[in-house]
N, C-alpha and C positions, 0 to 999 in steps of 0.2 A: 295921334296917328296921322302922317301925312296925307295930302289929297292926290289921287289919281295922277293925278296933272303935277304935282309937283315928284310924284317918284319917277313918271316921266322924264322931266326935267333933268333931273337925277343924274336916272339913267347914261342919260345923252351924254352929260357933262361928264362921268366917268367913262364912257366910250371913248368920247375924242383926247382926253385924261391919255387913258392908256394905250391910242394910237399915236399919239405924240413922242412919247416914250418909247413907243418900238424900235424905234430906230435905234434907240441906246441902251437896248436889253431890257431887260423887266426892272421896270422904278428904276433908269437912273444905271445899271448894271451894266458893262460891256456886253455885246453880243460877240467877241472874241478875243479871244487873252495869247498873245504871241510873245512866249521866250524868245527874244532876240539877242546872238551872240553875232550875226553880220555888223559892220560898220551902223553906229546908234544913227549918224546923219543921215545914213543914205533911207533907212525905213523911216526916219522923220519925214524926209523929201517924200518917198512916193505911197506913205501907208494915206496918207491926204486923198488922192487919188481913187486909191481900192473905194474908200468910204465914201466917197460924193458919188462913184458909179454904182457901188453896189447898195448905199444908204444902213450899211450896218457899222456899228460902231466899235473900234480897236485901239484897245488896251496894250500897248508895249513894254514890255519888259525887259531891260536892257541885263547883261554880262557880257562873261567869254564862256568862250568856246566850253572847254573842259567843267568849268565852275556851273556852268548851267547845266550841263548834262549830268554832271553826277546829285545835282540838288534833287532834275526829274527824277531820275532812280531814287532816290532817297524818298522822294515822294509818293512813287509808287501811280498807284490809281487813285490817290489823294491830291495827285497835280491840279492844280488850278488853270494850267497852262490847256489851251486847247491846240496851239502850235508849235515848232520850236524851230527856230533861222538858226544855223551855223553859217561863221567866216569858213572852216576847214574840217572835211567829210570826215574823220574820227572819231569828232564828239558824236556824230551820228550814230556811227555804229555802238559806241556805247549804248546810247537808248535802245536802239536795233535789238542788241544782244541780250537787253533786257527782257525782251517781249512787250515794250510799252508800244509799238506803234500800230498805227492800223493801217491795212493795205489802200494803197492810193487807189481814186477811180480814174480810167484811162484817161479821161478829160485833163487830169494835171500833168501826165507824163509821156501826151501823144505827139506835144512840141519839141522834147526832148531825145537828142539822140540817147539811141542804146547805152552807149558804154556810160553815162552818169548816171543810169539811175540803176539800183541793186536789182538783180532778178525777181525777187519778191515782189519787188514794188512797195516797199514799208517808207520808202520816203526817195527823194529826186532831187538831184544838181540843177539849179537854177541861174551860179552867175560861176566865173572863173577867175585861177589869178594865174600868170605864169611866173614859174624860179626862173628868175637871171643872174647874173653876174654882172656888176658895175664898176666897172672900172678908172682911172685916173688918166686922162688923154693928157697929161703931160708928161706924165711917167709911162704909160702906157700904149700899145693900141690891139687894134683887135687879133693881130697875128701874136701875140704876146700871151693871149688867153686862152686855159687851157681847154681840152676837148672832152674832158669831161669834169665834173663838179668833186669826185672821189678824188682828186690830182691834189686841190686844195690843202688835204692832210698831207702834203708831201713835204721832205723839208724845205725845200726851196721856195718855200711861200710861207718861212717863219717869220711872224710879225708883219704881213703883209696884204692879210686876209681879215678881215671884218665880218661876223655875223652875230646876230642876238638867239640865244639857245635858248632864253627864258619863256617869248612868246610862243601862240599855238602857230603861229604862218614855222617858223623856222622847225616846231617839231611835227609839224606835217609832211615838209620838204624828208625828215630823218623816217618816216612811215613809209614815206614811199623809196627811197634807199633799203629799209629791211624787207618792204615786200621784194624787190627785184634783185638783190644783194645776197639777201637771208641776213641769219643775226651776225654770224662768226665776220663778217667785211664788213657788215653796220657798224659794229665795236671795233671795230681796227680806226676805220673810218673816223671816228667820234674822237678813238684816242690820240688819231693824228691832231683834226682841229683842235682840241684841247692843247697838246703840245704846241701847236705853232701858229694859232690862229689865236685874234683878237677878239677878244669879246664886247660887246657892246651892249647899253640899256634896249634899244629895239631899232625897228628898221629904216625910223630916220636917221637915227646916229649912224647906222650904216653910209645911209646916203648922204650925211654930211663930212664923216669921215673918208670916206672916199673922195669927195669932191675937194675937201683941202690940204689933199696927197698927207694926212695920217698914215694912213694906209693906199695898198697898189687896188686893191679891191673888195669888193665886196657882196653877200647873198643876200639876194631879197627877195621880192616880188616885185613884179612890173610896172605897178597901178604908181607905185611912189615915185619914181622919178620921172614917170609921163603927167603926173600931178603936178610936179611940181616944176616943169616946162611950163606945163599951159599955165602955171599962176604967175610965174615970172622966172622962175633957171635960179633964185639965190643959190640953191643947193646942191644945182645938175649940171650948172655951166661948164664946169671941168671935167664933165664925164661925159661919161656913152655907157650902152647898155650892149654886154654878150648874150645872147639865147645860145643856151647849147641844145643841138642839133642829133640827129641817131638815135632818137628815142633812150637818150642818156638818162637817166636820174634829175641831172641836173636840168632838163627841160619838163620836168612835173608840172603838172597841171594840177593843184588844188580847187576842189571842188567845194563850192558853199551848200549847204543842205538842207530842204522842209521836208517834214514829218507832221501829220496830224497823229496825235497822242488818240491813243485807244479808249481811253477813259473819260473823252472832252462829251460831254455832254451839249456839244452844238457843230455835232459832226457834215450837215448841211454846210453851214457857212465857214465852216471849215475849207470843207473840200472848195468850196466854191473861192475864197482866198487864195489858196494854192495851185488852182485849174486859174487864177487870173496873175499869180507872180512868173506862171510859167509861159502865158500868152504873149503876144508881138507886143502888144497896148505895153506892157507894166516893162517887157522886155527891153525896148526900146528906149522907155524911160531912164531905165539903169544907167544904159549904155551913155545916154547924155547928160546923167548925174554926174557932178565931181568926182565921184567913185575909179571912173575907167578903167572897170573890172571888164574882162569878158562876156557876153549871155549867150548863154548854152543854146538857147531859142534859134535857130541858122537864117531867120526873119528878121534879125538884130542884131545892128554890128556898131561898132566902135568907128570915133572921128578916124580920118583916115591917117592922122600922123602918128595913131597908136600902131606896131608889129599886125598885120592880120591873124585872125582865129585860124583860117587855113592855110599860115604858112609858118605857124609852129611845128613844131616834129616831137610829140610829146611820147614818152613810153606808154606803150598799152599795162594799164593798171586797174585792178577792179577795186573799184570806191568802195564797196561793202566789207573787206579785207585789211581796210590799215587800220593798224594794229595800235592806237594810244597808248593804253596802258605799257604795254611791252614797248615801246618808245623810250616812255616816261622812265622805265627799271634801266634800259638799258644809258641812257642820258646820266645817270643819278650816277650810276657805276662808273662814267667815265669822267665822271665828276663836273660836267656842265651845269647841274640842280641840284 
């Protein structure tokens, strides 16, 4: 039997044992496990950050968008996940419509304006992308572009238009067309690109195919060709960027999305995650990440050679509303998937 003095010792030696360890969960364990379907680099870049200020340790878990939300559902309250990042507000709502999430505390969603986060509060927009139009400035210029994004499907832009259908950015862009369209123009819509529109693997090839007059244009998102300005123009030197204007469709605003899951059993440092992705500190971060996404946060803005956040003209859209699935049937049907 040991002496006094050494269960003592012991003791000690298993205390400072398992304060040392706290920081990394019990023995060794994350203290938060984040589904990531935003860009893998950018949470590389600033998940660093969270953890030096907040001294808890995070587990990342990288996908996409759709493949990660339907894995949550499939897991139910067996998820291991205690958060879950979306590129584009969709997948959210799948979880949403599940009943997997838990309502946010004001603290994550009192930086946020209204219109990104759902009336529930079951999760919040935290970074932005905008739909443009890219165009060929040798073939083109900007009186040449049309005035809205449904134009595209028209024939006079057969073989002339560039988009990728495959990724979740371009069937977000078609979400937010059926919520403000409905379905019967969504499907007309879809059958024109298919007829007259070029398809491509994803949104570089957009931006490269435009740039080496392939094509007169092309649909993306914003963040790709101010990327790749600031790293050197190989790709964007021949272009320019349209934003359409009027609250068109074609000036959508995709919304990136967290959720803390209902069933995390480390719903503290949860919330406390999410009350700091949506803060100035983590906000401002973004914005000076490689990324040069938008942040919702109105505390944090983007280098100034990016378009400003308030002088886009985006359609009023409720995030908690686009419609994936029905995307996805309708896409298949026009034979994009």
């Amino acid at each position: 039997m040991p002496s006094p003095r050494r269960a003592a010792v012991a003791l000690a030696t298993l205390t400072l044992t398992a304060s040392a360890l706290s920081g990394c969960g019990v023995f060794g364990s994350p203290d938060l496990v984040v589904y990531n379907a935003q860009h893998e680099q950018l949470l590389d870049e600033i998940i660093p950050l969270f953890e030096e200020e907040s001294g808890l340790d995070v587990e990342l878990r990288h996908g996409k968008d759709l493949e990660m939300a339907n894995q949550i559902t499939e897991e139910g309250e067996d998820s291991p996940a205690d958060v879950f990042l979306t590129e584009n507000s969709p997948a959210m709502t799948i979880v949403d419509n599940a009943g997997l999430f838990a309502e946010l505390p004001e603290s994550a969603t009192a930086t946020i304006p209204d219109e990104y986060v759902p009336a529930d509060r079951t999760w919040t927009g935290f970074l932005a992308r905008s739909t443009v139009a890219m165009y060929n400035t040798d073939t083109m210029t900007e009186a040449d572009m049309p005035a809205s994004i449904l134009e595209f499907a028209e024939p006079e832009w057969e073989g002339r238009v560039a988009f990728s259908p495959t990724g979740a950015d371009f069937q977000a862009i078609v979400s937010a067309v059926l919520e403000l369209e409905g379905e019967e123009a969504t499907a007309e819509w879809l059958a024109g690109l298919k007829a007259n529109g070029v398809i491509v693997q994803n949104n570089l090839v957009v931006m490269q195919s435009v740039d080496s007059g392939e094509v007169d244009a092309g649909i993306a998102y914003h963040y790709y060709w101010y990327r790749d300005r600031q790293e050197n123009g190989t790709d964007s030197d021949t272009s320019a960027l349209h934003f359409f204007g009027d609250q068109d469709p074609g000036a959508f605003l995709s919304i990136s999305g967290a959720g803390i899951l209902a069933s995390s059993e480390n719903q503290e440092a949860a919330q406390e995650f999410v009350t700091w992705l949506t803060g100035t500190e983590a906000q401002q971060a973004m914005a000076e990440s490689y990324a040069l996404e938008y942040p919702l946060n109105p505390d944090a803005s983007l280098a100034p050679e990016v378009k400003p956040f308030d002088e886009l003209e985006p359609p009023a859209v409720d995030v908690a509303n686009l419609n994936g699935p029905q995307v996805t049937d309708l896409m298949t049907e026009a034979g994009l998937l």
